[in-house]
TIPA-813629 format. One record per residue (C-alpha): residue number from 1; residue in three letters; y, z, x. Coordinates in Angstrom, 1 decimal, padded with zeros to 4 digits. Each point is the difference from the previous one (the first is absolute). Example, Ala and Ser with C-alpha at 12.3 -4.5 7.8 and 13.67 -1.06 7.14 Angstrom:
REM residues 2
KOLLO	k	r	c2	c3	c1
KOLLO	1	Ala	-004.5	007.8	012.3
KOLLO	2	Ser	003.4	-000.7	001.4
END
This chain:
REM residues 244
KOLLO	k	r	c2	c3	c1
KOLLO	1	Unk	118.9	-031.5	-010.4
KOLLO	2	Unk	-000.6	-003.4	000.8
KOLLO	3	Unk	002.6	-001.6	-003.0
KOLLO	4	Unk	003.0	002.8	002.3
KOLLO	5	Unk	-000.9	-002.5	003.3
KOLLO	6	Unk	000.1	-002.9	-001.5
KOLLO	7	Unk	003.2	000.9	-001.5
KOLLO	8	Unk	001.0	001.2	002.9
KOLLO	9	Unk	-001.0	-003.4	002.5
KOLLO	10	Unk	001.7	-002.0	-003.3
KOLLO	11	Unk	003.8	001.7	000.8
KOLLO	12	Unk	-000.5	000.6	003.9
KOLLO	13	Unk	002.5	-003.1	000.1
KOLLO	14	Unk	002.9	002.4	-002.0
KOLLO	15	Unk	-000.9	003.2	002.2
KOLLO	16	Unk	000.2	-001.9	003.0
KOLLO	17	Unk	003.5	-001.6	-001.3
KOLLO	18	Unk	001.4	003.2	-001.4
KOLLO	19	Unk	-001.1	002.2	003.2
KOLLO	20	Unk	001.5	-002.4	002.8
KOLLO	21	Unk	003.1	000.0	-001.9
KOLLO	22	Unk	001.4	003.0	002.4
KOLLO	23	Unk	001.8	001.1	-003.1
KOLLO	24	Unk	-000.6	003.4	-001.5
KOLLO	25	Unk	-001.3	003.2	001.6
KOLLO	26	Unk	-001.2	000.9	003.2
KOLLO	27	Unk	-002.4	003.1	001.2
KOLLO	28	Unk	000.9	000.4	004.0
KOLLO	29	Unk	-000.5	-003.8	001.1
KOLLO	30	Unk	-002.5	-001.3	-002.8
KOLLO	31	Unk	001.6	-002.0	-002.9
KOLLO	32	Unk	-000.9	001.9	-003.6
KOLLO	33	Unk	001.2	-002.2	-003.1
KOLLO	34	Unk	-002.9	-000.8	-001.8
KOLLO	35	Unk	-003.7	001.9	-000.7
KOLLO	36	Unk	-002.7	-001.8	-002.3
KOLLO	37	Unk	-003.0	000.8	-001.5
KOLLO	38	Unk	-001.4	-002.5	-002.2
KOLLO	39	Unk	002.9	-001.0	-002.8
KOLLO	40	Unk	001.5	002.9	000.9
KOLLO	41	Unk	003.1	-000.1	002.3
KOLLO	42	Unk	003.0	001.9	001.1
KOLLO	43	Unk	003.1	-001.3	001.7
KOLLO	44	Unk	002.2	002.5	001.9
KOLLO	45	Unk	003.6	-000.6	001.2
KOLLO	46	Unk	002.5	002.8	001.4
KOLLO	47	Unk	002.5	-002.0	-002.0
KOLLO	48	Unk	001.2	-002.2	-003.5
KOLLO	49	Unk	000.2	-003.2	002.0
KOLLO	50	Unk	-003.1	000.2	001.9
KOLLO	51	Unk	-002.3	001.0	-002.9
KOLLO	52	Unk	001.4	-002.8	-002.0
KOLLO	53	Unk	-000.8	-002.7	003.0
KOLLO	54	Unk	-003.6	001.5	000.1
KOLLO	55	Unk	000.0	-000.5	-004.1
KOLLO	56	Unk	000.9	-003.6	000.4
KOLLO	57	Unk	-002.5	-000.8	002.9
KOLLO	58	Unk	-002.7	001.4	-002.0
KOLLO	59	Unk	001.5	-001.7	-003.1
KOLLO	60	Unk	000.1	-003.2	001.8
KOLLO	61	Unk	-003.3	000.2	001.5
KOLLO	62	Unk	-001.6	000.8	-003.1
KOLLO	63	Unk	001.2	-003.2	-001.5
KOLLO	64	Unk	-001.6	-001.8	002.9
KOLLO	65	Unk	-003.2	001.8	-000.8
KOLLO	66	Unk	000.3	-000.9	-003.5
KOLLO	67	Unk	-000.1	004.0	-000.4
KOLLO	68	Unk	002.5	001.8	-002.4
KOLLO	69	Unk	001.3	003.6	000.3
KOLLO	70	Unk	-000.5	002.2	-002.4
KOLLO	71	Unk	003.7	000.9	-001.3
KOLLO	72	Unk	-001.4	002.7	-002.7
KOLLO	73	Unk	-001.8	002.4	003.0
KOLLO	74	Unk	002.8	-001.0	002.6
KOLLO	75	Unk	002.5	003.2	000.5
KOLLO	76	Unk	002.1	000.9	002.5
KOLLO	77	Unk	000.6	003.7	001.7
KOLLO	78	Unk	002.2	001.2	002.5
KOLLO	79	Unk	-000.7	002.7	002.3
KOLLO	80	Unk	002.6	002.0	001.6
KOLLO	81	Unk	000.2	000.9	003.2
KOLLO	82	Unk	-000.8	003.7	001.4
KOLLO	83	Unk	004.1	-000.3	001.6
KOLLO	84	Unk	002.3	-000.1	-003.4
KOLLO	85	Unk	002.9	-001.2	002.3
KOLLO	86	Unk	-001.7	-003.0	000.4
KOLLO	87	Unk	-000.3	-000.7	-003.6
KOLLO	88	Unk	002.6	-003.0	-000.4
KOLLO	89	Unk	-000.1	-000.7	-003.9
KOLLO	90	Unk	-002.0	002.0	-002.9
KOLLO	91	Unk	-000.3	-003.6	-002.3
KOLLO	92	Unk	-000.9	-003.3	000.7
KOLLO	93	Unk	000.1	-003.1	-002.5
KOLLO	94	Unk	-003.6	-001.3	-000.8
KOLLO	95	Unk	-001.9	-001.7	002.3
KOLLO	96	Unk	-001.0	-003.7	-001.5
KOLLO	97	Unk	-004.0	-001.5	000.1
KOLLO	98	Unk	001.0	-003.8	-001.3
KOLLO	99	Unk	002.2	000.9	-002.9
KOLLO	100	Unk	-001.7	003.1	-000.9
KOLLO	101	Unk	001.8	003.5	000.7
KOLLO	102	Unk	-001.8	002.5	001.8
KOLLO	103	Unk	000.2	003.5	-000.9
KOLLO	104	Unk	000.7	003.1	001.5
KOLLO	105	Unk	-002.6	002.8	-000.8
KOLLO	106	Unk	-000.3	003.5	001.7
KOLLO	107	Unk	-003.7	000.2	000.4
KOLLO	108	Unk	-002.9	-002.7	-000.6
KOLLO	109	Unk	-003.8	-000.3	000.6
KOLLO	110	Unk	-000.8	-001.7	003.0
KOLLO	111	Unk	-004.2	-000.3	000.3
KOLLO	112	Unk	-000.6	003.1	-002.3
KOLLO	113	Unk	002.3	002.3	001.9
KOLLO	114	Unk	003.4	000.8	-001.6
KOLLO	115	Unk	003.0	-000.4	002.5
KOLLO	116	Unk	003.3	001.4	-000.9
KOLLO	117	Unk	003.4	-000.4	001.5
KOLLO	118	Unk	000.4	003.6	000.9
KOLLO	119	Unk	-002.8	-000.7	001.9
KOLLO	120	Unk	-001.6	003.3	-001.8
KOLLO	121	Unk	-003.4	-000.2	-001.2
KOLLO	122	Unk	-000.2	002.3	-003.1
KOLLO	123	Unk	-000.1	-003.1	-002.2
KOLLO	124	Unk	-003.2	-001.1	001.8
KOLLO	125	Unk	-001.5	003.3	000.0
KOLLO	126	Unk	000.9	000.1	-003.6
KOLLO	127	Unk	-001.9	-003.5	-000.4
KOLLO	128	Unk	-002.9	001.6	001.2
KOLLO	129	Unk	-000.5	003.2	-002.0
KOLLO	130	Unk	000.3	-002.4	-003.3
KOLLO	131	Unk	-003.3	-002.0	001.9
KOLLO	132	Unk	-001.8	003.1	001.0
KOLLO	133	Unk	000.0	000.8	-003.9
KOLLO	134	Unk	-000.5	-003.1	-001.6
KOLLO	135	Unk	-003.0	-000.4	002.6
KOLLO	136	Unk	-001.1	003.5	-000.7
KOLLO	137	Unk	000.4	000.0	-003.7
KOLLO	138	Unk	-002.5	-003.4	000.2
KOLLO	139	Unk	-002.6	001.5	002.0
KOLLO	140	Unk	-000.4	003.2	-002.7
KOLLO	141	Unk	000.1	-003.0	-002.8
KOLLO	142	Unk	-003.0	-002.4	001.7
KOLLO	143	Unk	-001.8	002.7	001.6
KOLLO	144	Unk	000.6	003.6	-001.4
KOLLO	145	Unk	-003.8	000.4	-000.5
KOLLO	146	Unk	-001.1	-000.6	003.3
KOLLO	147	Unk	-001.7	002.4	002.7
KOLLO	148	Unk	002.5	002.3	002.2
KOLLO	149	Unk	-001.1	-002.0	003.1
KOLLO	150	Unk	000.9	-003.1	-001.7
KOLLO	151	Unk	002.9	000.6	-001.0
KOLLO	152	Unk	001.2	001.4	003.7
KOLLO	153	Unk	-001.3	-003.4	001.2
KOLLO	154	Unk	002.3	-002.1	-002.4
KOLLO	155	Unk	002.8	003.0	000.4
KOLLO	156	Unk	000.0	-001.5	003.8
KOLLO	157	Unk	-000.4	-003.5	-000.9
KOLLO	158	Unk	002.9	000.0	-002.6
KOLLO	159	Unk	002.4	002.4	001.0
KOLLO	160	Unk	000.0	000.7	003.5
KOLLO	161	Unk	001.4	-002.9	001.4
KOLLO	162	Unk	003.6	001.1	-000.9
KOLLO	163	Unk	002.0	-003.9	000.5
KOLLO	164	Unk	002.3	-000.1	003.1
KOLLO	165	Unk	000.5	004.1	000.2
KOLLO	166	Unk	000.3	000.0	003.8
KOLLO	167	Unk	003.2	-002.0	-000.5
KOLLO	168	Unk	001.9	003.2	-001.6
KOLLO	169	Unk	002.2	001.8	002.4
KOLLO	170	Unk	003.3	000.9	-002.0
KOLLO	171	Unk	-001.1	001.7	-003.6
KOLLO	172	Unk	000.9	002.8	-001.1
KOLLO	173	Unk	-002.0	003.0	-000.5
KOLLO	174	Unk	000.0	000.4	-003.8
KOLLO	175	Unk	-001.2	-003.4	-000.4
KOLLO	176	Unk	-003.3	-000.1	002.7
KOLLO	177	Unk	-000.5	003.4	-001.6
KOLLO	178	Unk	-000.2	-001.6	-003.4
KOLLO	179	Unk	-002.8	-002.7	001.4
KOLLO	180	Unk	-002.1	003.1	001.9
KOLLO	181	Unk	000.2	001.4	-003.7
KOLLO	182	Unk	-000.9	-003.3	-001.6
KOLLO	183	Unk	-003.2	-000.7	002.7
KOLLO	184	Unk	-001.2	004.2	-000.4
KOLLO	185	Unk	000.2	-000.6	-004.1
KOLLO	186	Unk	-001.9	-003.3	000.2
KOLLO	187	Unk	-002.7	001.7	001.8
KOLLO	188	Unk	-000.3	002.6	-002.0
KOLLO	189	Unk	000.6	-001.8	-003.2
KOLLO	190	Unk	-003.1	-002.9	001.2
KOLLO	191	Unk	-002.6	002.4	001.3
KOLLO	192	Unk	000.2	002.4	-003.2
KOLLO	193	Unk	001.9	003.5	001.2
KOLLO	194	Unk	002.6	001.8	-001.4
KOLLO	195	Unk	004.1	-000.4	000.9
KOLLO	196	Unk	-000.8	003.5	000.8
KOLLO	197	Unk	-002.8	-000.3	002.4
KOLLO	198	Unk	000.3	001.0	003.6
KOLLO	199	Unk	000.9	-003.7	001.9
KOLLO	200	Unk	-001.7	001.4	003.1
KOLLO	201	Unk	-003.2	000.6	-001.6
KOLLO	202	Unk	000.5	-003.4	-001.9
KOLLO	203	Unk	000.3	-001.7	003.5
KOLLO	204	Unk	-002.6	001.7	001.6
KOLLO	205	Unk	-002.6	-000.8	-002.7
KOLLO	206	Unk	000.8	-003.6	-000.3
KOLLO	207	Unk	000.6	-000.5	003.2
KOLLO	208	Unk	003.4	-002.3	-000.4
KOLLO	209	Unk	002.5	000.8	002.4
KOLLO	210	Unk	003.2	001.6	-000.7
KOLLO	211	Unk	003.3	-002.2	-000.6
KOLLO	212	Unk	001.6	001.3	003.3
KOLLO	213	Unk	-003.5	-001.0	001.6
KOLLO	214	Unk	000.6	-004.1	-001.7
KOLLO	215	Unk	003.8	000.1	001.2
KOLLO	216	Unk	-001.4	001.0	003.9
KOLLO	217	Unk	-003.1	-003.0	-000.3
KOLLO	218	Unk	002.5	-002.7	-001.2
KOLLO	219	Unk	002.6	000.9	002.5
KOLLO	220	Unk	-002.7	-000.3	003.0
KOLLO	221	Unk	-001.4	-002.9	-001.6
KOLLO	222	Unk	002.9	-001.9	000.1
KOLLO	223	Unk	001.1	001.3	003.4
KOLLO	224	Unk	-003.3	-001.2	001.8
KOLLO	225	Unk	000.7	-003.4	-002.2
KOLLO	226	Unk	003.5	000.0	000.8
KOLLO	227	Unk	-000.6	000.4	003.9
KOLLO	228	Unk	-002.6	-002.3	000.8
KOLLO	229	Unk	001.6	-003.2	-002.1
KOLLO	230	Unk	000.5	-002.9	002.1
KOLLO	231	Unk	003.3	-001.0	-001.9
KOLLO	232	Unk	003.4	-000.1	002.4
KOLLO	233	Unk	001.8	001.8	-001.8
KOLLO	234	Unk	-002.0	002.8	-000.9
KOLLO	235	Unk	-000.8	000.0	004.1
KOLLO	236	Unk	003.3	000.5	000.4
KOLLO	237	Unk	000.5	002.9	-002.3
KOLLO	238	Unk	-002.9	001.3	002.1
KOLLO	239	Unk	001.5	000.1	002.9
KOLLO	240	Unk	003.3	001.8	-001.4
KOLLO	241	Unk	-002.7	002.8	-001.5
KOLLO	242	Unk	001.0	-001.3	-003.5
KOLLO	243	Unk	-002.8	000.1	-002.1
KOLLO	244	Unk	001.7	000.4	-003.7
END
């Protein structure tokens, strides 16, 4: 945690720069071009010219810093807008970072969670079901032996805290129902029943809560999280009852 601040005190000079620009997008009256965490940052733009002027500031600022961009993990996405009219061209050329071309991808990983340009999240919830069975499949390798209350306990530890699910809101249902089939196999598969064996007996011996049950706790989690953060701009999404 304490490398991210550093970091993050280290480029405050290229935030600040990049923000007070006025150039790029705006939510109500509060400018929106740039979010960092760590060595992770996004520019946003609602257009070719003014993404490229944020990819030069930050360029430029870097150079002051003595701090190069990454060109390999640099990509580029557009996101249409909800009104097709206002769509004005379906291609752009490449944007530039020093003399490096910067690719245009459809989705990429931003902190753990996949974000695609249809703005759909099956390819996230997709991402998870592989990590709930590689996490699984690990726990029956190191521990397969241990006690039924043990392995409840590390069931909790290691596969409970499902990464970033209270972010999900447009998924279809074939593919959530393929990660509530993934977390009720897991279970059963750890703990030593049958495929066959009634779930709701499975669940009320081990005590582990239902998938629908994990969706509801991270959904409130994040809400009571979301609504008392002291940040601007999520106090202003507040007060428009926008909460994800």
């Amino acid at each position: 945690m304490l490398p991210s601040c550093l970091f993050s005190r280290y480029i405050r000079g290229m935030l600040h720069s990049i923000a007070s620009s006025r150039t790029g997008c705006y939510i109500g009256n509060l400018p929106l071009n740039v979010l960092a965490y760590a060595d992770d940052i996004v520019l946003l733009s609602p257009s070719w010219r003014g993404l490229q002027y944020l990819i030069d500031s930050m360029f430029v600022c870097g150079l002051e810093l003595d701090m190069a961009c990454n060109d390999r993990k640099t990509v580029c996405m557009v996101l249409n807008p909800q009104n097709r009219h206002r769509v004005i061209k379906s291609a752009f050329p490449l944007f530039k970072l020093g003399s490096c071309n910067i690719p245009f991808v459809q989705s990429f990983r931003h902190l753990g969670h996949i974000i695609s340009a249809s703005l759909c999240d099956n390819e996230d919830i997709e991402r998870e079901i592989k990590n709930t069975f590689v996490r699984t499949n690990m726990l029956i390798r190191r521990f397969k032996k241990c006690s039924f209350y043990v392995k409840t306990v590390l069931f909790r530890s290691f596969c409970l805290g499902l990464y970033d699910t209270a972010l999900w809101s447009n998924y279809t249902t074939t593919c959530i129902g393929k990660l509530t089939s993934c977390y009720n196999k897991c279970i059963k598969s750890f703990l030593g029943y049958s495929r066959t064996f009634s779930l709701t007996q499975v669940l009320l011996e081990s005590g582990l809560p239902s998938f629908d049950t994990v969706l509801h706790n991270s959904a409130c989690i994040f809400r009571r999280s979301w609504q008392n953060c002291p940040n601007t701009l999520v106090k202003y999404f507040n007060d428009l009852h926008i909460y994800y």
